[in-house]
KOLMAR-874763 format. One record per residue: residue in three letters; z, y, x of N, C-alpha, C in turn. Coordinates in steps of 0.05 Angstrom, whole numbers, plus 5000, padded with zeros to 4 digits. Each point is the difference from the previous one (the first is absolute). Example, Ala and Ser with C-alpha at 12.3 -4.5 7.8 and 13.67 -1.06 7.14 Angstrom:
! residues 2
ALA515648865264500050244982500050245018 SER498650214993500150245016501450224985 
END
This chain:
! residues 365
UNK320018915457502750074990500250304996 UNK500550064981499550284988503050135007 UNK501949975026501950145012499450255000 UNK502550234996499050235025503050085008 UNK499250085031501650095013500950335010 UNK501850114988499150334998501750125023 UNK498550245007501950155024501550214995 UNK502250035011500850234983502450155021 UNK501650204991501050195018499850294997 UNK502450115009498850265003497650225002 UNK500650234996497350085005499850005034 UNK497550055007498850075024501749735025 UNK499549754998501249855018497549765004 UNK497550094994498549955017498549644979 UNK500850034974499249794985497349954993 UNK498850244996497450014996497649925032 UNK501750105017499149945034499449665000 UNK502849925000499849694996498049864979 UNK500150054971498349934979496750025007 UNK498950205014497850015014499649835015 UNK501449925023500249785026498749754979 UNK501849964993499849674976498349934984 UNK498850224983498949994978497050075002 UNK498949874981496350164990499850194994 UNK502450134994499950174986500750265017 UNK498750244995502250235015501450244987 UNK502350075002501650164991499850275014 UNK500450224984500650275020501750095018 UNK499849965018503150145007500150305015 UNK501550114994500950335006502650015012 UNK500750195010503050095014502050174968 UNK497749994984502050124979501849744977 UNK502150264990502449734992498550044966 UNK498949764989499949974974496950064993 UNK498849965016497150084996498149834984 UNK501049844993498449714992501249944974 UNK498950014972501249934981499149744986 UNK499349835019498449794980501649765024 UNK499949764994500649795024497549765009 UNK499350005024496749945009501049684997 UNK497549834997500949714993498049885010 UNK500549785021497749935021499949625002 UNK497749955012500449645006501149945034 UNK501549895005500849965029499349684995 UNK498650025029499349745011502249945018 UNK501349754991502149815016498549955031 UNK500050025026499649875016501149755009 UNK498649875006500149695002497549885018 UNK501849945025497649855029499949794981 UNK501449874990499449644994496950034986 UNK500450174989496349974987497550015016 UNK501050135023498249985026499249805013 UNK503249785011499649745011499549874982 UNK499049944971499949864987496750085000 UNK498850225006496149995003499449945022 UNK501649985021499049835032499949744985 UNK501149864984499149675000499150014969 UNK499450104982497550154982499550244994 UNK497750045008498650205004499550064968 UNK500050244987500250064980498150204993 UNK498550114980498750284986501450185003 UNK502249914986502650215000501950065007 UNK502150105006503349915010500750224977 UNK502549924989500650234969503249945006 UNK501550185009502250115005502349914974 UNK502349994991501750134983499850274999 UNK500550114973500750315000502249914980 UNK501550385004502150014978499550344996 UNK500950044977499550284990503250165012 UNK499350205004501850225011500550244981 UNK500050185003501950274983500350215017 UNK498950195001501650225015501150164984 UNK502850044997501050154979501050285012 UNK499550124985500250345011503150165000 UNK500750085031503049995005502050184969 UNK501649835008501450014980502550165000 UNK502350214990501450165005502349984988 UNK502750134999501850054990498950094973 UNK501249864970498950114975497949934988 UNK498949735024497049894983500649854973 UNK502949945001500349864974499650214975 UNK501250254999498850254986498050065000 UNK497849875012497750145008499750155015 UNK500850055019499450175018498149955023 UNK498450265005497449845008498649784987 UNK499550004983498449794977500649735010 UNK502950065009501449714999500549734985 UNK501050114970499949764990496349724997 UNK497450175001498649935007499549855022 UNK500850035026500149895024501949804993 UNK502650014992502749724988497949844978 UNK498750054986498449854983498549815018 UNK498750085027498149925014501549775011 UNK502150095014502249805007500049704991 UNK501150094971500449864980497249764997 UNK498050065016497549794992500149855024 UNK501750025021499449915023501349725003 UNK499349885021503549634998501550095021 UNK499450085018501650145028499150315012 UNK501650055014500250225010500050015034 UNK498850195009499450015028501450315002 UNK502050035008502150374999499850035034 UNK498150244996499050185025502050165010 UNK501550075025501350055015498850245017 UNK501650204993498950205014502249975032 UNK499449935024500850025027499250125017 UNK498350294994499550065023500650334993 UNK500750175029500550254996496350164995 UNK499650194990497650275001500250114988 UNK500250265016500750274985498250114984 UNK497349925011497450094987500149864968 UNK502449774998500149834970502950064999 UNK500550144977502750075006501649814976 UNK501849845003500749804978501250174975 UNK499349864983501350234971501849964993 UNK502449865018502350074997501450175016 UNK498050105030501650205009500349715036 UNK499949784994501049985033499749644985 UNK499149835029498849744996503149784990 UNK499449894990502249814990499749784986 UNK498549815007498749714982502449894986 UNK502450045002502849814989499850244965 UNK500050245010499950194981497849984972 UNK497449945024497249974980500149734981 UNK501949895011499849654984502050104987 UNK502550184993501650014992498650244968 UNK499350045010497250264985498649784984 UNK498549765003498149954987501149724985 UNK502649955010501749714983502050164980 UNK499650224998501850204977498149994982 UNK497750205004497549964978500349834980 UNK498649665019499949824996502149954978 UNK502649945007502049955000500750184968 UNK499650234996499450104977498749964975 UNK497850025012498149854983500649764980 UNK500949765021501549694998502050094976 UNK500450115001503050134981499650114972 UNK498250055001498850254974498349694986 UNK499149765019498049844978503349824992 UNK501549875021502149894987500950014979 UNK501850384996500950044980498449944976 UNK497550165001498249934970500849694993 UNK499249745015500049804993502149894995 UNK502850085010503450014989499650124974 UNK498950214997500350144963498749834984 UNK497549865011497649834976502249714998 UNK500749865024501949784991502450114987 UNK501650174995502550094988498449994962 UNK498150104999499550024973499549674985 UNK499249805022499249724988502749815011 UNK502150135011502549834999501050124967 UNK500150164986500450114977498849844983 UNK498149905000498949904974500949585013 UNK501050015030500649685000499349885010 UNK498550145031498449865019501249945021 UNK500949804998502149905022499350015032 UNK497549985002498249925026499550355009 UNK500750244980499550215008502650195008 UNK502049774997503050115009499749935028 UNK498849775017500749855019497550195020 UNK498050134984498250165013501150235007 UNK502950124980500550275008502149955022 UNK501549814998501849885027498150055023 UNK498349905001498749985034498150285001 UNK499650174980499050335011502350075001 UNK502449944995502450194996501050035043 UNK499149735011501049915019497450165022 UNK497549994991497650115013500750324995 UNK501350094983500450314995503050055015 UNK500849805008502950155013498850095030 UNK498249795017498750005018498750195007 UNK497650134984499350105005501550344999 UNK501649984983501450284998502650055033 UNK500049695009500950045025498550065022 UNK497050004997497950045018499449735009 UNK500549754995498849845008497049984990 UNK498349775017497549934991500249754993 UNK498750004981499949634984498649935019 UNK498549975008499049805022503149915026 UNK501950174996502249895019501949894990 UNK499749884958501549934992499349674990 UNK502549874995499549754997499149944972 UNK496949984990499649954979499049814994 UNK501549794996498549694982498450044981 UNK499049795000497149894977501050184977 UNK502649864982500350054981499950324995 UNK501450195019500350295001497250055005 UNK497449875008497850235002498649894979 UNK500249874986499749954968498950284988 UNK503450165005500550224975498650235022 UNK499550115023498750195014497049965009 UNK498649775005497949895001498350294989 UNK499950014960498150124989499950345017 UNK502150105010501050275010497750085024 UNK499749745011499050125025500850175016 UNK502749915006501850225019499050085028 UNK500350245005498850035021501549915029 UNK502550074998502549905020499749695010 UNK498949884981499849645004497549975020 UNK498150185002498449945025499949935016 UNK500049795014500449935030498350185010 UNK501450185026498950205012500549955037 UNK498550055012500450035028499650375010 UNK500549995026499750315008499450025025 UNK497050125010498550115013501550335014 UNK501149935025500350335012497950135011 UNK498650224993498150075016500750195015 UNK498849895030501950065025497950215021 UNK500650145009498150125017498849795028 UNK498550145016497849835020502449925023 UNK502350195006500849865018502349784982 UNK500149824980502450024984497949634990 UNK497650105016498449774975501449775016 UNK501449885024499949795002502949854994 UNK501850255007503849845002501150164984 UNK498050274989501750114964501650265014 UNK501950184999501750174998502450024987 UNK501650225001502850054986499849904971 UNK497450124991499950074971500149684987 UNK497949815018500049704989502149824999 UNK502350175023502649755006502150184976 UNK499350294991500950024973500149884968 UNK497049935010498849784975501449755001 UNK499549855028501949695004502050084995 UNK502350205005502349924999500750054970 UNK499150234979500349984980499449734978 UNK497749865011499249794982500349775016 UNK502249985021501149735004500849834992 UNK500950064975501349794982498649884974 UNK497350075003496950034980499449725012 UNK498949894988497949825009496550044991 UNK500150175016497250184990497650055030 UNK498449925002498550095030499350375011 UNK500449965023500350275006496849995026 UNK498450234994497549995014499650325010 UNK499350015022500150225016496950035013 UNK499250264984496549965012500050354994 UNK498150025023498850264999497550034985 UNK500650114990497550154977498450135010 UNK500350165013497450185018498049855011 UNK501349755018499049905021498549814984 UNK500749804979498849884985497750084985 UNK500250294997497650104986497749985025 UNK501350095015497250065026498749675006 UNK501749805005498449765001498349904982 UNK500750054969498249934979498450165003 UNK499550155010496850215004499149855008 UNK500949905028497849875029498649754981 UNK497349945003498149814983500049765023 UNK500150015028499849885013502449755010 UNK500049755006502949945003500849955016 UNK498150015030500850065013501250285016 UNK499150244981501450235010502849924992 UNK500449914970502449934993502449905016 UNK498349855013502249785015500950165027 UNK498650255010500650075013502150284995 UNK498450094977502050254988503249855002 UNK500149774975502749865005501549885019 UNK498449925030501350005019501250245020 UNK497950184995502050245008502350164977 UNK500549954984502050044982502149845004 UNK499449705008503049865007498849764984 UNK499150044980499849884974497849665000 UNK500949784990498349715000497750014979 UNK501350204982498450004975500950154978 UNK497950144987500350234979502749964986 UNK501850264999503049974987499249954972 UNK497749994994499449984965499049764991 UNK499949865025499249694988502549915001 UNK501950015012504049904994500350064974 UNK498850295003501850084969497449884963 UNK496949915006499549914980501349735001 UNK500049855024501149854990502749914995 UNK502150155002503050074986498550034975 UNK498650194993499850034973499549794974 UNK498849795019498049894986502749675004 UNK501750055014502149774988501850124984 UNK500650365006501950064980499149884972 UNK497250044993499049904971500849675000 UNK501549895014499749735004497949834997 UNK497350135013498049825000499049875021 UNK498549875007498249755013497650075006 UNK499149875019496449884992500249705008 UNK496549834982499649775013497250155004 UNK498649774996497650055016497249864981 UNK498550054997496949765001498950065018 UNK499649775015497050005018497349794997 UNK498550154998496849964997497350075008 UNK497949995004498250095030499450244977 UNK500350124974498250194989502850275001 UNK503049824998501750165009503449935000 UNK500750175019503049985009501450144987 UNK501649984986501750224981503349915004 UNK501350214995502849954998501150144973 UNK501449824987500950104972503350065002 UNK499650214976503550034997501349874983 UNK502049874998502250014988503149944996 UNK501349974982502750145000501249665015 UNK501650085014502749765019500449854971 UNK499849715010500449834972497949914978 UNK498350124998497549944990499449715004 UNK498849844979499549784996496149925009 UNK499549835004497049985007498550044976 UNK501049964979498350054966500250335002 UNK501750135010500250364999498350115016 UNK500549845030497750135020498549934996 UNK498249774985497850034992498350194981 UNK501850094978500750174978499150305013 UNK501050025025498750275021497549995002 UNK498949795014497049975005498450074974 UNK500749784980498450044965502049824983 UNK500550194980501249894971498349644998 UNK497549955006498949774989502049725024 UNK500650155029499949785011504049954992 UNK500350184988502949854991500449924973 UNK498950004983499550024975500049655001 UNK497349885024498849855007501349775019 UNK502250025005500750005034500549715003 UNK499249865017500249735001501749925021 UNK499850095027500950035022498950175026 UNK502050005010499850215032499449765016 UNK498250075018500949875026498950195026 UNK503349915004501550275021500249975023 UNK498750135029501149945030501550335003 UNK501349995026501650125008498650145019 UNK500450255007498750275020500149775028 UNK502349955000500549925037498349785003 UNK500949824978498349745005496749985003 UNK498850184979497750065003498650175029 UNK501250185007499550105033500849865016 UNK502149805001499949845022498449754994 UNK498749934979498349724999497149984998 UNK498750384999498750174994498249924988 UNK500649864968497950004978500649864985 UNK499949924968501049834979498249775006 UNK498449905011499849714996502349955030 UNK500450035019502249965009503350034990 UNK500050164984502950024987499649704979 UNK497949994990499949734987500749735004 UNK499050015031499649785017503149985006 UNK501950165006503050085022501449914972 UNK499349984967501950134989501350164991 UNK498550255007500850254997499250114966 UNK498249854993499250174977501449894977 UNK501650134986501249914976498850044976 UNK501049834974500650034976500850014986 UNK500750414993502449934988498850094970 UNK501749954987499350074955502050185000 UNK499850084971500750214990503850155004 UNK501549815013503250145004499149985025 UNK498250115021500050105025500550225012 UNK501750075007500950355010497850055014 UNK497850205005498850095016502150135029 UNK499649965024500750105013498550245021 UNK501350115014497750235017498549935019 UNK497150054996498249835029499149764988 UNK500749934979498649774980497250015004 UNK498449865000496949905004499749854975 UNK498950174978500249844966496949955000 UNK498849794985498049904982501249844975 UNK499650234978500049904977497849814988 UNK501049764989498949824982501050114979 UNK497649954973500650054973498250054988 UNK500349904963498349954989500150114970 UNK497650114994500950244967497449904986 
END
């Protein structure tokens, strides 16, 4: 699934720290504000034990993870919609992403001095949903002027298009975000082509200092109480500390680094995988002795689509699934037993794939 999920925020709040943790890829990071003019673009591997208990009862060549693509987008300022700081470039970057992961600056250092003068995450979100929020406004209008010229010549369907930007432009000039507005099928019809950036489903990451990594600070119950009325996830992880465990190669130093931190498990596996439902996606699974794999795709997907992931031929082709379930298969521990119980289904082509699915495609080209 060719998703990406981009990070974004202020400058200097520690985005690039995190994007390293997660990714193949590595980014620079410096104490200076604006140092980076390009945005680093990496593969993050989903973690997932079920792929593990599923090679205790076949043993596999391989075990092959989900990934989803990420974004580190380079902090962003008062004026990026003007370009400032080769802003509108970075809003372009935006603009390619399906969700948003908005980095939270929570922690006090003088040695990092915030570039607005003093720490304030309600402020920085209030900083980077204006941008945004700008931006949203400048593509509207254009596409209010292109339908005004084809209600002129008698395009009835392009009067009913300027009605619902007329309603998305009052919004946004109130500071709302389309993603907090009620937009039916028919209304994302006419904004769909825009690729608004405001419509993102976005979550927000505080990055908290070492004593702050486990119950958060002032700054985070500033965050909750401002976005209480959001239905949006709120994630609190130290960045510093996260960097230092993804060094350690070993996992059992790991387990111990994180037990003296407080911590069950890396703050960055919560947050890939937040990320990786904000995209509203899934995995199922194949298992086979040459290999274990887990595939992506989108909530709702049909068994002819998720096959369509694996190879264009086996949906093209698709005859039927036949499908067991994660639980049923670890507790009956192997498909000629799920066979034997019942467990193994067949389903054709209007089958919702569900998550933890155990698929073998049939099909024929």
């Amino acid at each position: 699934m060719a998703l990406k999920c981009g990070i974004i925020g202020i400058t200097n709040v520690g985005k690039t720290t995190l994007f390293n943790c997660i990714s193949n890829t590595k980014g620079e990071t410096t104490d200076f504000a604006f140092s980076t003019n390009k945005s680093n673009i990496g593969l993050v591997t989903v973690p997932d034990s079920r792929l593990f208990e599923l090679e205790k009862l076949q043993p596999a060549e391989k075990v092959i993870p989900a990934t989803v693509d990420i974004v580190d987008i380079p902090g962003l300022t008062k004026g990026a919609n003007q370009g400032e700081g080769v802003g509108n470039k970075f809003l372009a970057d935006i603009r390619n992403t399906d969700a948003l992961i908005h980095v939270l600056r929570c922690f006090d250092d003088e040695n990092l001095p915030h570039i607005d003068g003093s720490v304030n995450p309600m402020r920085d979100i209030e900083t980077i949903d204006l941008e945004l929020q700008v931006k949203d406004l400048e593509s509207v209008e254009k596409k209010i002027q292109k339908l005004e010229k084809l209600v002129k010549i008698g395009d009835k369907e392009a009067k009913t298009g300027i009605e619902v930007l007329i309603k998305v432009k009052e919004n946004l000039e109130n500071f709302v975000n389309l993603r907090d507005m009620d937009l039916d099928e028919k209304a994302m019809k006419y904004i769909d082509d825009l690729f608004l950036l405001t419509i993102k489903p976005v979550m927000f990451v505080c990055n908290v200092d070492d004593a702050s990594a486990e119950g958060g600070n002032k700054y985070v119950e500033q965050v909750r109480e401002g976005l209480k009325d959001k239905s949006t996830e709120i994630l609190i992880i130290n960045g510093k500390l996260e960097a230092e465990i993804a060094e350690l190669e070993n996992e059992e130093d790991r387990k111990e680094f994180l037990a003296d931190a407080g911590l069950s498990e890396p703050g960055v596996n919560k947050l890939v995988h937040s990320a990786y439902n904000l995209l509203n996606l899934q995995s199922f699974f194949t298992v086979g002795p040459k290999e274990i794999r887990a595939w992506t795709v989108k909530k709702g997907m049909s068994a002819p689509q998720a096959a369509g992931v694996i190879h264009s031929d086996l949906e093209r082709g698709f005859i039927r699934a036949e499908v067991m379930k994660y639980k049923d298969f670890i507790e009956l521990g192997s498909e000629h037993e799920c066979k034997q119980k019942g467990k193994l289904y067949v389903e054709g082509k209007n089958y919702i794939v569900e998550d933890g699915d155990i698929i073998h495609i049939r099909f024929n080209i």
